[in-house]
N, C-alpha and C positions, 0 to 999 in steps of 0.2 A: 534598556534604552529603546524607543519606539523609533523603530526606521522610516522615512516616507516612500510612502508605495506608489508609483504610477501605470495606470491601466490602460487599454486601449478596445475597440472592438475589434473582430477580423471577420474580415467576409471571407471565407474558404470556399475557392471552384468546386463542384461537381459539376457532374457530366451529366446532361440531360437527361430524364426520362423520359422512356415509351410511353407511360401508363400513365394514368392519372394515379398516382399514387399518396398525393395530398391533394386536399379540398381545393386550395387556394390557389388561384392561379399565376398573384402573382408571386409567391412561394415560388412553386413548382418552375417560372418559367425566369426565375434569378438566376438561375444557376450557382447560387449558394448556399451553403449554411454556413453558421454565426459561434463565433466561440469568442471566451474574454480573458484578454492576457493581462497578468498581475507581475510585476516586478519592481526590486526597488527599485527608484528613481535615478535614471541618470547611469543605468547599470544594464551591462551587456552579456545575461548567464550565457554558458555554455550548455545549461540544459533546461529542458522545458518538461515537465508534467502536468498532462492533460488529464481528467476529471471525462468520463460520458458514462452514457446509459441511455436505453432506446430510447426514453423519452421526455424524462425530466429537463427542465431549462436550466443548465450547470452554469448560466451567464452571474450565476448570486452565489454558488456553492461556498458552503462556508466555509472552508479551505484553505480558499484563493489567497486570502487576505496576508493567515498565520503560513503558509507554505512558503511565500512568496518574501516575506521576511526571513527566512533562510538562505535568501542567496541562491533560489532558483525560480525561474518563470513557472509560473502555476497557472493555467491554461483552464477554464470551463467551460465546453464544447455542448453545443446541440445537435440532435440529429435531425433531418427533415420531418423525421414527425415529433417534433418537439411540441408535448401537452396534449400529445392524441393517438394513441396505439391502435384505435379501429380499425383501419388497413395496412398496418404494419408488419414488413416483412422482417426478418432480424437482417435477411442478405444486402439488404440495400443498407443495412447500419452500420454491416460490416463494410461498405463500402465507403459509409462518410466519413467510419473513424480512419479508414486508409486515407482517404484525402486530409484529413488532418494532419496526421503522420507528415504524409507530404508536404504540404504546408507548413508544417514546423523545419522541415529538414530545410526546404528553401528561404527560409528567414534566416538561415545558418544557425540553428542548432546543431550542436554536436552528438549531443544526447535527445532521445526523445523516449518520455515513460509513460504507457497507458497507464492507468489506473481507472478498474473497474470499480464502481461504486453503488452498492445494490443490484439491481439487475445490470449494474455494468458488468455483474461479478460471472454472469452466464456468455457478455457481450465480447466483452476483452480476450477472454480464450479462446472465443471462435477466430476472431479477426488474427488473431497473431499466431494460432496454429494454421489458415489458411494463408495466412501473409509467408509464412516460413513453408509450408508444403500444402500447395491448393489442391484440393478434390474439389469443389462445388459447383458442380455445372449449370444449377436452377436452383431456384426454390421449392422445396415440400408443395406438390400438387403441382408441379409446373411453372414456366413464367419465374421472373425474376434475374439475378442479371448471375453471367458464368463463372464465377470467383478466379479460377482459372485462368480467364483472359486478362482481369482486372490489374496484372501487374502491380500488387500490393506492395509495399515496404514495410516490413517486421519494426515492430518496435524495439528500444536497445532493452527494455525488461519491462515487467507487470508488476503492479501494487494493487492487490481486491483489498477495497476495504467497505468492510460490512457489507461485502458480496454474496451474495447466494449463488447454487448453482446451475440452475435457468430456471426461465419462465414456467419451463413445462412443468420441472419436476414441482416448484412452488404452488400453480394452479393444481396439480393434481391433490398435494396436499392440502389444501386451502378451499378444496371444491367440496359444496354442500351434496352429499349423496343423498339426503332425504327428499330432494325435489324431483318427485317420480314423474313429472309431464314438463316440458320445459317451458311450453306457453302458458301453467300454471303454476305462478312460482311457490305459493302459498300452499298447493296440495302436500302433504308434507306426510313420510313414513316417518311412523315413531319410532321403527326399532331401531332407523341409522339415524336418529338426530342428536348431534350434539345438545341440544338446548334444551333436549326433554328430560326432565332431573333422574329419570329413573333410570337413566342409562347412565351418569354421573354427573360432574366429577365427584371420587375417580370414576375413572372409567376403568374398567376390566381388560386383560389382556386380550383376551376372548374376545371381546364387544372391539376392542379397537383391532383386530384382525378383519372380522366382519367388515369393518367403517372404511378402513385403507382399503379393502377390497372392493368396495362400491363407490368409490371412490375413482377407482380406477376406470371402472367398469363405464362410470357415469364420462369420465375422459372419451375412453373409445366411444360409445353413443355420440358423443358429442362428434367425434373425429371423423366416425363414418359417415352421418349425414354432412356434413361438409363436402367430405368426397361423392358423393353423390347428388350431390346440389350441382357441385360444380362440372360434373356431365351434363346433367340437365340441363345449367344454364346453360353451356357451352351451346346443345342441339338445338336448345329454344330460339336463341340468339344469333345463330349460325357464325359464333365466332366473335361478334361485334361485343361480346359480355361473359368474362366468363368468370364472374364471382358477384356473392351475395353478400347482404350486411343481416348480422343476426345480433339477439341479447342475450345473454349470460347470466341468470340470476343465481345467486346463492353461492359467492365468490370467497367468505372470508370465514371457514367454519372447519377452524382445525381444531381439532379436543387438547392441543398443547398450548392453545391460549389462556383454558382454565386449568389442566391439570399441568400442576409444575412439575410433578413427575417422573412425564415423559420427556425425553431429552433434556434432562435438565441444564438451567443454567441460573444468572441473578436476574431473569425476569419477572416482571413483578404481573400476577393473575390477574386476567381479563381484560388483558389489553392489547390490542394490535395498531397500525399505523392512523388508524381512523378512528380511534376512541373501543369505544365497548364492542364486542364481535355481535353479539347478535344485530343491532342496527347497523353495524359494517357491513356484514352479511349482506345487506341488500341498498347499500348508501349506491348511489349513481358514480357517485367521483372518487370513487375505488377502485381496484385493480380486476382490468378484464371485463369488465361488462358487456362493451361494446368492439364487436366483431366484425372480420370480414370473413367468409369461408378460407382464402388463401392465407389471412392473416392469422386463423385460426392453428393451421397447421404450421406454419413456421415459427410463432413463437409459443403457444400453452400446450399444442397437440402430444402427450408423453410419449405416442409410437413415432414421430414424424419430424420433431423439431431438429433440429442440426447443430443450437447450442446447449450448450453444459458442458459441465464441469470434465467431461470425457479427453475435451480439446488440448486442456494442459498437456495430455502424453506426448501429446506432438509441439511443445515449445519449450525450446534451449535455452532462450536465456531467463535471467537472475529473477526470482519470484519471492514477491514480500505478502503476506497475507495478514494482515489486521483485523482483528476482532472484539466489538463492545460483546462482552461477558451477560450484559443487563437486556442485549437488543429482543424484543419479542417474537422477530420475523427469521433471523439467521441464526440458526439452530446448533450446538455442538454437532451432530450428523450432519448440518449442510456442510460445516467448516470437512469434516473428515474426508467428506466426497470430493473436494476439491484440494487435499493438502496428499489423500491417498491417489488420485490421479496426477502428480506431479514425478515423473519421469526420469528427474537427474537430483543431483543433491545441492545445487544452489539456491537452497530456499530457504526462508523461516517464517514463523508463524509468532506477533505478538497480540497479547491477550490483554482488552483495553479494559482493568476490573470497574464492571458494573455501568459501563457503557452502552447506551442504546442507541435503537439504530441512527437517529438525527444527532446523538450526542448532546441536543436540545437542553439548555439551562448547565451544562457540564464544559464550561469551556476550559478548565485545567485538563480535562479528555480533547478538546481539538488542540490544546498547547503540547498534548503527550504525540497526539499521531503527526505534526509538523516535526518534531525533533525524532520521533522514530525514523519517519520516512527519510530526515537529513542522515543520520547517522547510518541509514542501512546506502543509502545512493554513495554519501561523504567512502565509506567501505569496499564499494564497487569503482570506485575512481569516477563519479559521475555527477561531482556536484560542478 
């Protein structure tokens, strides 16, 4: 039987910035961000689960709809840099998803459940191991706000689905190490390129030790001149600037896109979020391109950043982890990194067979993760 769902928009407080940390002014000087509540009609749950991630606009998440026919508020939250990671810090995401949190609790929720979804899946364990026990005084390279002081509110449990385990560890995987000059993106070493057929697929064990190693390497390069920039600018500037905006070519070039393989699962070869990798590899409206030095290190930097999947050790309550089997970006190893960082035993992990990551044209797959997620919450006393 179809129920009638009625929605609403919510402007959610934040707290001003110092910085100019979005373009927009008049963004920046609302003192809000936006999120979209779904509920049946005429009906007043007792719990709300909210939907984020740094940056995607979760106000359409396809979720909303099927969650929300369960008998509980399904919530899809933006953060201020919603559709633009350029200058984005993760700590100030950590802070919008805390005012979320907030905001739901004073609408009188009872329950309130993060769910990290894709890169929410690096997002959501930071916020709620900070919300439960703050260390975070700044942001990677300075600047940014003290987690610390922020007076967070823990969410009452987490739901990753088809979460990875951050930014950093995904960019390093996914970063082209054959681009030996970064303001030439096309100079191209053959012996680390994925695309050159002579190195595969397959690829050798051999050859992909090399590759994950330059890979790395090409991370650091990357990370250091950041930090050095951002002295520089700092002296140049005398304080009035003290970050740069840079470009990121060769963003989408893991050898587990064509070799099935490695880490296997039911993904299907040569395919990532943007269509075929080699042209993803360099598409503009990809992941990462466009930089700021500070933004640099807070979310892709792999010596620097502050989320992943580490954070779960520090969070107590009830954790549901969902996983499309078919997705080409959330790997068996990412799932392990975040199911082996989990600290207590109120957990489970269900496995969405042949599921990718949008679930796209699979909607008996969004009809399974609405009824998983009711029966794991209905279990917890939380619907």
């Amino acid at each position: 039987m179809t129920v009638a769902l009625e929605d609403r928009l919510l402007g959610v407080p934040i707290g001003a910035s110092k910085t100019v940390d979005v373009y927009s002014g008049v963004a920046r000087l609302s003192g809000k961000i936006w999120a979209r509540e779904v509920k049946i009609a005429g009906t007043r749950p007792r719990t709300a689960v909210f939907f984020t991630h740094p940056t995607s606009n979760f106000l359409g998440h396809y979720m909303l709809e099927k969650l929300a026919a369960t008998g509980v508020a399904a919530i899809g939250m933006c953060t201020r840099y919603v559709g633009n990671d350029s200058a984005l810090l993760m700590e100030n995401c950590v802070l919008d998803v805390g005012a979320v949190v907030s905001f739901l609790r004073a609408e009188g929720y009872e329950k309130v459940i993060a769910c990290g979804n894709s890169g929410g899946g690096g997002l959501v364990p930071l916020f709620q191991s900070q919300a439960e026990k703050p260390t975070i005084t700044a942001a990677p390279g300075g600047g940014g706000p003290d987690l610390t002081k922020a007076g967070l509110e823990p969410a009452d449990a987490v739901i990753l689905l088809n979460g990875h385990p951050s930014r950093a560890l995904l960019r390093t995987e996914w970063l082209d190490p054959s681009i030996r000059d970064e303001a030439k993106p096309f100079d191209r070493d053959p012996d680390v390129d994925m695309f050159n057929s002579k190195n595969g697929p397959a690829y050798s064990e051999e050859w992909m030790t090399a590759y994950r190693a330059a890979q790395v390497e090409r991370n650091h390069r990357i990370t250091a001149w950041c930090k050095a920039t951002i002295a520089e600018v700092g002296d140049r500037f005398g304080g009035a600037l003290d970050d740069l905006p840079f470009v990121v070519h060769g963003t989408t070039a893991d050898p587990r896109f064509f070799d099935l393989s490695i880490d296997a699962n039911d993904r299907a070869a040569g395919t990532t979020l943007w269509g075929a990798p080699e042209p993803a590899n360099y598409l503009p409206a990809s992941l990462g391109h466009f930089n700021s030095c500070h933004s640099w290190l807070s979310q892709w930097s792999i010596e620097d950043s502050n989320a992943g999947a580490h954070n779960l050790s520090d969070v107590s309550v009830p954790i549901q982890v969902l996983i499309g089997t078919g997705d080409p970006t959330v790997l068996p190893s990412h799932t392990k990194l975040l199911t082996d960082a989990i600290s207590h035993d109120d957990w489970e992990r269900v496995d969405l067979p042949g599921g990718t990551h949008y679930f796209e044209g699979q909607p008996e797959l969004t009809d399974r993760v609405a009824k998983e997620m009711h029966r794991w919450l209905d279990a917890h006393d939380m619907v």
